[in-house]
C-alpha positions as CSV (number, residue, x, y, z in Angstrom):
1,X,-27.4,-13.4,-12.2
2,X,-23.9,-13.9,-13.5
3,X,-23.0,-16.8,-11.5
4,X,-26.5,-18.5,-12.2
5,X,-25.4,-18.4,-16.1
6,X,-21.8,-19.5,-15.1
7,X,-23.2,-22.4,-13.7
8,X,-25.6,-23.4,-16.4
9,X,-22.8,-22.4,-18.9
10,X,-20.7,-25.3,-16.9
11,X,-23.3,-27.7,-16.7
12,X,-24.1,-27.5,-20.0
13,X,-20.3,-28.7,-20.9
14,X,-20.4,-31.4,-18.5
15,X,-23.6,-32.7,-19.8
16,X,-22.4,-32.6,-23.7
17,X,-19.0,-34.3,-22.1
18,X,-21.0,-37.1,-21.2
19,X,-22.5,-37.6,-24.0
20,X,-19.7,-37.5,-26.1
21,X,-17.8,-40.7,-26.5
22,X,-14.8,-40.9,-24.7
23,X,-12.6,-43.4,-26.8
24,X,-14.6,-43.1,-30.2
25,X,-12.3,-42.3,-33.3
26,X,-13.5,-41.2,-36.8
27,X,-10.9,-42.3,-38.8
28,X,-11.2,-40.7,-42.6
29,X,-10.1,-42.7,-45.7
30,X,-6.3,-42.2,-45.7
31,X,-3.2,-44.5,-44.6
32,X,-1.6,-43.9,-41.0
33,X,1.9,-45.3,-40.2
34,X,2.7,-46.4,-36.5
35,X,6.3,-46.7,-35.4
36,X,6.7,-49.2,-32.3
37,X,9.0,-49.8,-29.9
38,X,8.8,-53.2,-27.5
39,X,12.5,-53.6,-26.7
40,X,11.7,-53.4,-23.3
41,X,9.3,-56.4,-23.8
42,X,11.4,-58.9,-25.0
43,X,11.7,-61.8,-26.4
44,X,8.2,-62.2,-27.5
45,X,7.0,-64.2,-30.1
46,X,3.9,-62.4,-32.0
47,X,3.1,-58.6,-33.0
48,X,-0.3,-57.9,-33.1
49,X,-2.9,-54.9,-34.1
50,X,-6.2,-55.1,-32.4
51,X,-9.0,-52.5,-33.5
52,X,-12.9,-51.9,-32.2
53,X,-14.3,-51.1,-35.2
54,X,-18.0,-50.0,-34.9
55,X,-19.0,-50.9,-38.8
56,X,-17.2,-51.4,-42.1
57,X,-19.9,-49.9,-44.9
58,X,-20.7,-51.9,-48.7
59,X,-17.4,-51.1,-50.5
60,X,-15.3,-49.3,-48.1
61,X,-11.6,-52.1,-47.0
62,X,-9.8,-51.5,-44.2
63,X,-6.1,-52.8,-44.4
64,X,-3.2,-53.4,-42.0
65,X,0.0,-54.6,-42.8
66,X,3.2,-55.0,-40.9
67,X,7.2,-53.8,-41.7
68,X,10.3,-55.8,-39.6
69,X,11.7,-51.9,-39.4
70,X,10.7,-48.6,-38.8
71,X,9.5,-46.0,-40.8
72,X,7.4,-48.9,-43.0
73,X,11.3,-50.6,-43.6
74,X,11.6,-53.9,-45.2
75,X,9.8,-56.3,-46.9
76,X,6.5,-56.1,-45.6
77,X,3.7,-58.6,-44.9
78,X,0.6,-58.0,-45.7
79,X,-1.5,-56.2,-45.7
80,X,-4.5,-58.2,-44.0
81,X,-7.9,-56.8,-45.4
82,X,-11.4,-56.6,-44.3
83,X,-14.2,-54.6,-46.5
84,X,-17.5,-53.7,-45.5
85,X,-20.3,-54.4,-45.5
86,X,-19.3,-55.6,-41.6
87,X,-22.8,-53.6,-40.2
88,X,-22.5,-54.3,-36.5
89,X,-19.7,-53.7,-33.8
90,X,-16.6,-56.2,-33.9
91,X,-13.3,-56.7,-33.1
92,X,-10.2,-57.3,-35.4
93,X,-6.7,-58.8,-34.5
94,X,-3.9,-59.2,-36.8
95,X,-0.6,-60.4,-36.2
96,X,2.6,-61.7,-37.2
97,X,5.4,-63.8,-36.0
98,X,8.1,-63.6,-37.9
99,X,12.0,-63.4,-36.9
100,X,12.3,-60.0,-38.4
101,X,9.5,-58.8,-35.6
102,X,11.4,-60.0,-32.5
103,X,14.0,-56.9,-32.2
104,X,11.5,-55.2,-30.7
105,X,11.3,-52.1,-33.3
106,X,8.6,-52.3,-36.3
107,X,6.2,-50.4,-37.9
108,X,2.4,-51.3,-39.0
109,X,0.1,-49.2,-41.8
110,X,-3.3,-49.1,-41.9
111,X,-5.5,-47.9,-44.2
112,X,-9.1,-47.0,-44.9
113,X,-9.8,-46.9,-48.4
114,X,-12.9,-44.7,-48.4
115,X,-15.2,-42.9,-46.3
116,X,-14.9,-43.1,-42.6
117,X,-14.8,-45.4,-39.9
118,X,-15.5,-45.4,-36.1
119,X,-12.9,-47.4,-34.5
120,X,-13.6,-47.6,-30.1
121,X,-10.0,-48.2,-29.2
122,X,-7.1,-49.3,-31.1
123,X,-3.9,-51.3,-29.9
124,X,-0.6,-52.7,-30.7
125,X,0.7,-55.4,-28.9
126,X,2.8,-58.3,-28.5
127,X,2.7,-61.9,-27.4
128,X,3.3,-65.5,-27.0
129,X,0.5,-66.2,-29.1
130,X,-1.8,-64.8,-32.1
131,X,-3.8,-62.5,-29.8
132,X,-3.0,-63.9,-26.7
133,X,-2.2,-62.2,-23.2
134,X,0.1,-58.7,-24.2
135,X,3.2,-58.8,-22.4
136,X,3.3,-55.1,-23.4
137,X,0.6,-53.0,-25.3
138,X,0.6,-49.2,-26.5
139,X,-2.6,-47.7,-28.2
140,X,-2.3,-46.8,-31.7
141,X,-3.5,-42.8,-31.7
142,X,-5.4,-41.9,-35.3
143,X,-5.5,-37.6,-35.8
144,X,-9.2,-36.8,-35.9
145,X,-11.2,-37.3,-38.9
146,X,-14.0,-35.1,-38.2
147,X,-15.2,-33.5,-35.2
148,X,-18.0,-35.9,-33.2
149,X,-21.7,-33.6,-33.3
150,X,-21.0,-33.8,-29.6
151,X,-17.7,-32.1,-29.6
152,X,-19.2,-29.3,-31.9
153,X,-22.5,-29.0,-29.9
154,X,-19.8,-27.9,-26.8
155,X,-18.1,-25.7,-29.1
156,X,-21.0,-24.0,-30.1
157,X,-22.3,-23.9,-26.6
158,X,-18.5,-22.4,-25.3
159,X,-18.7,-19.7,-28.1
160,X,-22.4,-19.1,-27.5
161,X,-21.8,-18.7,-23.8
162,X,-18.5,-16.9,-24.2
163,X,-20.7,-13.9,-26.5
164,X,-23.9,-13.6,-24.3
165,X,-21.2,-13.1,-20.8
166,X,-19.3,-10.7,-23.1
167,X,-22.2,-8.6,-24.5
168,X,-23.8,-8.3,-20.7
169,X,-19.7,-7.4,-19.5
């Protein structure tokens, strides 16, 4: 009988796993700084941001702007800005070529002004062209806003699962 719950304890996580989106990101209102490092994929002549952005909501702007130097250094430019309301899925690139990109090291901001937003996958890259073929590309990580009802659903079941095996131990 133990093994039989096991099993339906484990299938249970897998199932909520699928369902849960993989690459999905709630990113809160709040600016996130990226440092980035493409020495190695020099020369190159554009920096670029590309997010997957599932919808922008009446009122809410989502900003990025680029620095020639880490730790948001320099005279910036920018910042590029979308607002809501953008209802459906789409992409957005930004991107600069400027001399004081081509070392290699820069940093990019981005902020959400308010609410949250469900960005798919999120990149930094750079280029020969705006938004052309990366030479080299690293994914831009944003902390967890919120916890998808997926993730809490398989927290809840873990927890659930953990007490009943527990209380029959």
């Amino acid at each position: 009988m133990k093994i039989a719950r096991s099993i339906l304890l484990v299938v249970s996580l897998v199932v909520g796993l699928q369902a849960a989106p993989a690459s999905a990101t709630v990113v809160a209102a709040g600016t996130y700084d990226f440092n980035l490092d493409f020495t190695a994929a020099m020369p190159y002549s554009w920096a670029n941001v590309e997010f997957h952005i599932a919808s922008l909501l009446i009122g809410q702007h989502f900003s990025v702007t680029f620095f020639p130097d880490l730790n948001e250094g320099g005279l910036a430019l920018g910042p590029s800005t979308i607002a809501g309301s953008v209802p459906t899925p789409f992409t957005l690139t930004v991107g600069v070529s400027d001399a004081g990109f081509s070392d290699g090291l820069f940093s990019v901001r981005i902020t959400l002004d308010t609410g949250t937003a469900d960005i798919s996958s999120s990149s930094a890259f750079v280029s020969d062209t705006f938004g052309g073929t990366p030479i080299a590309s690293v994914p831009l990580v944003f902390p967890n806003a919120a916890p998808e009802p997926a993730t809490l659903a398989l927290l809840g079941l873990g927890l659930a699962g953990l007490g009943f095996v527990r209380r029959r131990a």
